[in-house]
C-alpha positions as CSV (number, residue, x, y, z in Angstrom):
1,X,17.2,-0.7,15.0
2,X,16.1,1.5,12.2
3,X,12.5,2.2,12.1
4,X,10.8,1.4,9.0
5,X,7.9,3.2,7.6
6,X,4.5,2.1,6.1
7,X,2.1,4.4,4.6
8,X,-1.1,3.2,4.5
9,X,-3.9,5.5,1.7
10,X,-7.2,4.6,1.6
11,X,-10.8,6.5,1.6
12,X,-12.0,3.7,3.8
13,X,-11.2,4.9,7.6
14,X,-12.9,1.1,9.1
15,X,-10.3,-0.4,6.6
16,X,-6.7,2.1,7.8
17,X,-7.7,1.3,11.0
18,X,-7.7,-2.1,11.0
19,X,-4.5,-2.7,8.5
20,X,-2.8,-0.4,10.8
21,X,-3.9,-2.5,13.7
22,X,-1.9,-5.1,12.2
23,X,1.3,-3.4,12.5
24,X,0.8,-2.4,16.5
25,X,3.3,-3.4,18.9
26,X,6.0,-3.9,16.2
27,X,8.8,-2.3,14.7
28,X,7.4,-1.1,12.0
29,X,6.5,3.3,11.8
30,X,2.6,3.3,10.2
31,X,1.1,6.4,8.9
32,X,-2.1,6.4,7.5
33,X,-4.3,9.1,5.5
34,X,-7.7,9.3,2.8
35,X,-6.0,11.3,0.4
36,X,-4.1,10.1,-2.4
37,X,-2.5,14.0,-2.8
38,X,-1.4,13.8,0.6
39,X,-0.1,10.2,-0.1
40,X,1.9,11.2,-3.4
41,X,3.5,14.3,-1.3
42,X,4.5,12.6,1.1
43,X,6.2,9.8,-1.0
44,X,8.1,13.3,-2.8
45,X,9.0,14.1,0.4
46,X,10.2,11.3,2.1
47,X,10.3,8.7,0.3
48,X,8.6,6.4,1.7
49,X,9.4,3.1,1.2
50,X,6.5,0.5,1.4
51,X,2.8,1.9,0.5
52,X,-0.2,0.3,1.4
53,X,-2.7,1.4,-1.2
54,X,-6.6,0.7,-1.5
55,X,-8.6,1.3,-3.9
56,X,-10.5,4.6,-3.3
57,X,-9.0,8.1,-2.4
58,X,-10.9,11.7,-1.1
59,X,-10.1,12.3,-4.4
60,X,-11.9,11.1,-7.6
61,X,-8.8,9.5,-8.9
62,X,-8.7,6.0,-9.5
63,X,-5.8,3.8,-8.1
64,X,-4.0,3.0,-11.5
65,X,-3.2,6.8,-11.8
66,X,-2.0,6.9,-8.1
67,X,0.1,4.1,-8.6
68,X,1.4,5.8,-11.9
69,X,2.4,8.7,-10.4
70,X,3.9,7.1,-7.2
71,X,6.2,5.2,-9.4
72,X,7.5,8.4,-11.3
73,X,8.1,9.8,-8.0
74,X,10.2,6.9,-6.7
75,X,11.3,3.9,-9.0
76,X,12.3,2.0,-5.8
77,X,9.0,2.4,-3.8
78,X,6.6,-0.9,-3.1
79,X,3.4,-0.6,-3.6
80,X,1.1,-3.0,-2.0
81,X,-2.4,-3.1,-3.7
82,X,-5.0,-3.8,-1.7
83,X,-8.4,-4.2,-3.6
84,X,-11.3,-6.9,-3.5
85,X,-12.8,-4.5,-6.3
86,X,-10.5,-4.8,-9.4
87,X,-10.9,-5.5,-13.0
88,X,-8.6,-8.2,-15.1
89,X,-7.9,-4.8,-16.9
90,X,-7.2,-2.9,-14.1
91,X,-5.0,-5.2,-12.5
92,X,-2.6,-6.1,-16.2
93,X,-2.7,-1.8,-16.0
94,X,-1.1,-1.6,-12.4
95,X,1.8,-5.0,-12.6
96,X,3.0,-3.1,-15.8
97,X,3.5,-0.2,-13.6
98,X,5.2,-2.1,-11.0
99,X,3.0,-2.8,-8.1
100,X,5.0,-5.2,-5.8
101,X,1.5,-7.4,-4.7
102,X,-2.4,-7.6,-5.2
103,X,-4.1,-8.8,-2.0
104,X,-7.6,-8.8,-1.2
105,X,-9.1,-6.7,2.0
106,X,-8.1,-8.5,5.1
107,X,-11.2,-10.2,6.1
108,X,-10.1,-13.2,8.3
109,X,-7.0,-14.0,10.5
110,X,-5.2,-15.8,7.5
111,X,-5.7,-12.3,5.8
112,X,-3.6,-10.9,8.2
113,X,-0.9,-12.9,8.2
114,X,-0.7,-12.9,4.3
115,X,-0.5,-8.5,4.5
116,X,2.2,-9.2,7.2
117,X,4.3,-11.4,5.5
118,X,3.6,-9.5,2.4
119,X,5.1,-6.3,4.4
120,X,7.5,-7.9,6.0
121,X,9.1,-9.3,2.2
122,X,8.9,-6.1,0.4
123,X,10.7,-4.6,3.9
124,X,13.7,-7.2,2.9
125,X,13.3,-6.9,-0.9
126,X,12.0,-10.3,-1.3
127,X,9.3,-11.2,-3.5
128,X,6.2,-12.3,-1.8
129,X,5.6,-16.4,-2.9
């Protein structure tokens, strides 16, 4: 079985850590990292096909422009938001760019299961319901 890759780009190390807890013991590849450079580069480099992306970077660059430049470096990529801290403006900014969901931080079991299935649509190409 092909692996499949998550990248997961957030300032917050409690909050990588315990997203990419979610995706232990399965068949998914999880990399994880505080910097939205790094994040970008290595979407350029590998294309990496499903991005878990908070809403703070080492970086003083906010998440719209991230997203912005993640989708002119790969059209195809998903990009799953995850934010508790968003504007109405914010959020109409980053659909028109193409984000592929908006979920709250995991907080509670059902959380979970929502990033999960969330993952695991955007893995198959599915929209998330």
């Amino acid at each position: 079985m092909k692996t499949r890759q998550i990248l997961i780009a957030d300032r917050d190390k409690k909050t990588r850590s315990n997203v990419s807890k979610l995706f232990e013991n399965t068949h998914y590849e999880v990399e994880t990292t505080a910097s939205a450079a790094y994040a970008i580069a290595k979407i350029v480099k590998n294309h990496e096909p499903i991005v878990i992306l908070g809403d703070s970077f080492e970086e003083r660059i906010s998440s719209v422009d991230v997203i912005a430049l993640m989708r002119k470096c790969n059209k195809n990529l998903r990009i799953i938001l995850v934010s508790d801290d968003s504007s109405l403006e914010t959020l109409r900014r980053v659909r028109e760019d193409g984000i592929f969901y908006h979920a709250l931080k995991p907080c509670c079991v059902e959380d979970n299961e929502e990033l999960f299935s969330v993952v695991a649509c955007a893995m198959e190409g599915l929209q998330p319901a």
